[in-house]
N, C-alpha and C positions, 0 to 999 in steps of 0.2 A: 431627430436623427437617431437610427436605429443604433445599439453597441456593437462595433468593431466585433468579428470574430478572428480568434488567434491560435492558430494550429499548433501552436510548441505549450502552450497550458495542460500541466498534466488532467487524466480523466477525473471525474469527479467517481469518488466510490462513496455506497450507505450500503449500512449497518444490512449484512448477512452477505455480501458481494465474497467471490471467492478469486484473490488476489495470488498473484506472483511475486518474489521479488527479483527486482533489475542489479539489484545490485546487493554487496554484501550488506550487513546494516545493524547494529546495537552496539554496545560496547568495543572495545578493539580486542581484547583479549576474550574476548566471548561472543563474535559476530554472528550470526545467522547467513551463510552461505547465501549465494546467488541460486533462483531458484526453487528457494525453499517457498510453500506455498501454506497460504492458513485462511482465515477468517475474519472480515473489517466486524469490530466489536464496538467501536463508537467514530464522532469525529472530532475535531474540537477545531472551532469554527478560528476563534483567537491567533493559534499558531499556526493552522492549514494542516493539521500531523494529521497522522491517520493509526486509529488502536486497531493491531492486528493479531489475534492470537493465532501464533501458528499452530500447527500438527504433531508439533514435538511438546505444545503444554504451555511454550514462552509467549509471553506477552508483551510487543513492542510497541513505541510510537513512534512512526515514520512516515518520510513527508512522501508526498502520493506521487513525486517525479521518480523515486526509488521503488513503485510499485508497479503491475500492470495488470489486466484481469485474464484469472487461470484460464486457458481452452478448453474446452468441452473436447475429452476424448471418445473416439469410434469414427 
């Protein structure tokens, strides 16, 4: 029997994918705004995170339902 597919599973993103965030996300007193867009840098298979270096330099690990991937503008 083939695996069930499940539309609410966030995307899967690898290393160079140019992501969004859904939601705010790091610390509370030092969040990265909704929006803010950067760079998947690694994944780590164990937790499901996802390493993003944003465009401001900061580097987070966030889970991929708080991500989504950036539009292509034009």
């Amino acid at each position: 029997m083939p695996p069930s597919t499940t539309f609410d599973e966030p995307p899967e993103f690898d290393v160079g994918d140019r992501v969004v965030t859904v939601d705010p996300v790091g610390p509370r007193l030092h969040r990265i705004p909704r929006g803010s867009a950067g760079v998947v840098v690694a994944r780590t298979p164990e937790e499901r995170l996802i390493a993003v270096r944003f465009d401001t330099g900061r580097m987070e690990h966030v889970n991929p339902a708080r991500l989504q991937f950036e539009r292509a503008e034009g």
